[in-house]
C-alpha positions in Angstrom: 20.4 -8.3 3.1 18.1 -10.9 2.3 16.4 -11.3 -1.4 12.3 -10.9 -0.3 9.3 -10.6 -2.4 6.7 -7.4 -2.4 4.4 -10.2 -0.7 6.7 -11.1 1.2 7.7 -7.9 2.6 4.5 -6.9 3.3 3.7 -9.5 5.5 6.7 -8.8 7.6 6.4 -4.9 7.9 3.0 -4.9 9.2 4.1 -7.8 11.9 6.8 -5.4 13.3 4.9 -2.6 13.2 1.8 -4.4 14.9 4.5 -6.0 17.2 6.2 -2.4 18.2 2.6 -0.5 18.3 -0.4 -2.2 19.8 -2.9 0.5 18.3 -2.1 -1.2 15.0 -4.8 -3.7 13.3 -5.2 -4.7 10.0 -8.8 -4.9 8.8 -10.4 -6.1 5.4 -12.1 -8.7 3.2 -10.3 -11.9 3.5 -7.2 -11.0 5.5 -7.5 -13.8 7.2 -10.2 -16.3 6.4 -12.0 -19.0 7.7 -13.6 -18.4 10.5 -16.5 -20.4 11.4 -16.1 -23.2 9.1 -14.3 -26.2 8.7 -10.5 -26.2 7.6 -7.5 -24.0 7.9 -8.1 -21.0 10.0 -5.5 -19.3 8.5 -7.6 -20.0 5.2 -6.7 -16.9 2.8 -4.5 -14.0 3.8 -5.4 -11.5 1.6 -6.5 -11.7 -2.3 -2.5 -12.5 -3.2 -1.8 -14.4 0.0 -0.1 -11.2 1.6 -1.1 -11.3 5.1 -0.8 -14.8 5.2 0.3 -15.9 8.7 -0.5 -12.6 10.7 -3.7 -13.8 12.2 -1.8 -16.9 13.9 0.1 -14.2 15.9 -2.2 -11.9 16.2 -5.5 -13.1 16.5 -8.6 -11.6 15.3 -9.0 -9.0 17.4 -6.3 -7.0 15.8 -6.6 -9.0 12.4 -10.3 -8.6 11.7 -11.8 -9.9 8.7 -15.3 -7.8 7.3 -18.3 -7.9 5.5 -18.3 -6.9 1.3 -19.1 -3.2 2.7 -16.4 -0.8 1.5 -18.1 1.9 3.1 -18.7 0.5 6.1 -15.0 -0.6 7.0 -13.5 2.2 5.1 -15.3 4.7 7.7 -14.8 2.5 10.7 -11.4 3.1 9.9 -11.6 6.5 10.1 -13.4 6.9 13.1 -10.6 4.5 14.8 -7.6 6.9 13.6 -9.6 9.4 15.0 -9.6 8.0 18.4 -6.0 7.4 18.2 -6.1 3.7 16.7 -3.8 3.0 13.4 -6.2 1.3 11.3 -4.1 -1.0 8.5 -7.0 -1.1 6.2 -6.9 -3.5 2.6 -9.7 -2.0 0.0 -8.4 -5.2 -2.1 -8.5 -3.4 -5.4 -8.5 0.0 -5.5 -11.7 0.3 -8.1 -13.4 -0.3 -5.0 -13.0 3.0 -3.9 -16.4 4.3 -5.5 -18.2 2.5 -3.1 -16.2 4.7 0.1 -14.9 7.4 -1.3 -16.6 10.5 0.5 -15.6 8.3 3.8 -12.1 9.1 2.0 -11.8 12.1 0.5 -14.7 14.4 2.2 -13.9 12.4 5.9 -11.0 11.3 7.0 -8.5 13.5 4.5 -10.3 16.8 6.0 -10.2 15.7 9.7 -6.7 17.7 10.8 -8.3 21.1 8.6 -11.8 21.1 9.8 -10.6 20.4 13.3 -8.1 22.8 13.6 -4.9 19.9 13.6 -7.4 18.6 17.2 -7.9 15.7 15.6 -5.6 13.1 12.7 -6.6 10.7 10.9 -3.3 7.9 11.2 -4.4 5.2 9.0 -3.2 3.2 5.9 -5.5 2.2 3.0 -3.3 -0.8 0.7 -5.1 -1.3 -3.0 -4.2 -3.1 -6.1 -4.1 -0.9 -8.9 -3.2 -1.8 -12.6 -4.4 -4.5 -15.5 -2.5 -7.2 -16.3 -4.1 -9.9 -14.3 -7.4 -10.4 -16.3 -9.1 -9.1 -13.8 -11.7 -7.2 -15.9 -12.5 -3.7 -16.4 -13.7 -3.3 -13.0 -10.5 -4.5 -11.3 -7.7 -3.4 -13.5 -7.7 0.3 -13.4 -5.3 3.1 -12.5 -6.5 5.3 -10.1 -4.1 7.6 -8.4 -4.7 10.7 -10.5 -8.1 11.4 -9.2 -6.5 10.3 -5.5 -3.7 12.5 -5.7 -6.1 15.5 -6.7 -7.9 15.3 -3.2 -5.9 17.9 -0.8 -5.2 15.8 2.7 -4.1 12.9 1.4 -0.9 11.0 0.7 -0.8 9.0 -2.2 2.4 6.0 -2.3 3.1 4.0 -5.2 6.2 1.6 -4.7 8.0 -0.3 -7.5 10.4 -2.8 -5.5 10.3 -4.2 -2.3 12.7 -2.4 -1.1 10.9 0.6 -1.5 7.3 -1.3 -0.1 9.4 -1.9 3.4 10.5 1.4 3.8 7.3 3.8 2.4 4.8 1.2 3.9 6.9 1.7 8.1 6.9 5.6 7.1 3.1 5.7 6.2 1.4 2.9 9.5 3.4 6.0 11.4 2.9 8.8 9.4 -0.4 10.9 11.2 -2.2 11.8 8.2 -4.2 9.5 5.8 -1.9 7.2 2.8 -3.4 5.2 -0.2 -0.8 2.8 -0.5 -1.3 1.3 -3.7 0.2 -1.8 -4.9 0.7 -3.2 -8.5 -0.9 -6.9 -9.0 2.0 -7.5 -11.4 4.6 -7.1 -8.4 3.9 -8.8 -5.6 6.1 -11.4 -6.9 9.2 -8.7 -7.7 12.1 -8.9 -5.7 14.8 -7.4 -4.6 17.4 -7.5 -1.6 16.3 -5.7 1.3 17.2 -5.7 4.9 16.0 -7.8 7.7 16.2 -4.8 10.4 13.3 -1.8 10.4 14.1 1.0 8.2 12.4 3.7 6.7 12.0 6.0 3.8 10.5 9.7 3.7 7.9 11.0 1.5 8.0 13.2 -0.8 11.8 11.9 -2.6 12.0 10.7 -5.6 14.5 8.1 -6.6 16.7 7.9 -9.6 16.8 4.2 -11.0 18.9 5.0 -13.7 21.1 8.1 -13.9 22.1 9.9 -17.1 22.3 13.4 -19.3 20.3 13.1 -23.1 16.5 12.5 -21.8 14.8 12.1 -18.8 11.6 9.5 -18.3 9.2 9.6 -15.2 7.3 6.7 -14.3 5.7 5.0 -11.6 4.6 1.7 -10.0 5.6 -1.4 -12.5 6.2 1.0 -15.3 9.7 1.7 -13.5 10.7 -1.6 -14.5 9.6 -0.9 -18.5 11.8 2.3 -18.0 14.4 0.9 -16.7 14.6 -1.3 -19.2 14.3 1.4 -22.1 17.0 3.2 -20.7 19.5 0.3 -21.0 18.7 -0.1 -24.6 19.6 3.5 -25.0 22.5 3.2 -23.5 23.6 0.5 -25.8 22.8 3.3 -28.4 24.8 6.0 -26.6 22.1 7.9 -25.6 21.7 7.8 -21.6 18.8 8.6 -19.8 17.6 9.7 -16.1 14.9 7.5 -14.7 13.1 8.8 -11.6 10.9 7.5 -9.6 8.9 10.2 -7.5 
């Protein structure tokens, strides 16, 4: 076990995963940076430095920076998982998704029923969600409700790092669409979590805290607030469940 960072460990899943599968790219704003202009090549890495490093291995043909089109790159993606690709796509923050969202939610999420399960759609969307960053109103919202509503697709919230590793190997295989949505207040959480592959199935929930007087749901960086409510309770003698669908 080594102690890794959500940044960290994102980095590092998509390089095996790109290194066991060749049909897997990454695509986005800024993945890479600095192309065709003096300096680093290597220049950005994603909006938090999270890719940082994958386009020295590589290359840019599987590690493709784009234009400020949402709905251009969003429904290239979906055409490539529909000829068998598995796009890696970063939407940077996820209030971005009014720009592509009938590529999402009318496209790509309906392939497998309006083909008859002919055709997938095997592709990962990553976006920030969540304020706390001063990022403004159009950057800091929460949008997974209205993304969870829309039947075909998979909606994955993580809270650790551990938890990014696993869910983020299970959804670059899984054959269906994910929103993998990441907190901006934990990329720099960390957590021990092991060097070799691993993975974690959907659709589990995972009990942080384990108790019998009151139960409290949360999600994303709110895990860590509940967490932290249910050891004060416990102090008081009242313990608590905390789960983490």
């Amino acid at each position: 076990m080594t102690i890794k960072t959500i940044r960290e460990v994102l980095a590092e899943t998509i390089a095996a995963e790109m290194r066991t599968d060749p049909d897997v790219f990454l695509m986005g704003e800024d993945v890479s940076g600095g192309a065709g202009c003096d300096g680093e090549d290597d220049a950005f890495g994603g909006a938090f430095g999270q890719y940082k490093g994958l386009v020295k291995e590589f290359g840019r043909e599987r590690i493709i920076d784009t234009p400020i089109t949402e709905s251009a790159f969003i429904g290239a993606a979906g055409g490539a998982a529909a000829t068998g690709m598995r796009p890696i796509v970063d939407l940077m923050f996820v209030d971005f998704i009014g720009v592509c969202f009938d590529q999402i939610f009318n496209q790509m999420a309906k392939f497998r029923y309006m083909f008859g399960g002919k055709s997938q759609a095997p592709l990962v969307i990553l976006a920030m969600v969540g304020a706390g960053w001063r990022a403004g109103a159009q950057h800091s919202q929460m949008l997974h409700p209205m993304l969870t509503a829309v039947p075909g697709l998979k909606v994955v919230m993580p809270s650790n790092a551990y938890d990014v590793k696993g869910l983020l190997t299970t959804a670059i295989r899984d054959n269906d669409p994910v929103m993998f949505l990441q907190h901006k207040l934990l990329f720099e959480q960390s957590c021990e979590v092991p060097d070799e592959p691993y993975s974690i199935p959907f659709g589990e929930a995972a009990y942080t805290r384990q108790g019998k007087d009151v139960t409290i749901v949360a999600l994303s960086a709110m895990v860590h607030k509940a967490n932290a409510v249910a050891d004060k309770l416990a102090k008081q003698g009242i313990t608590a469940d905390v789960i983490d669908p």
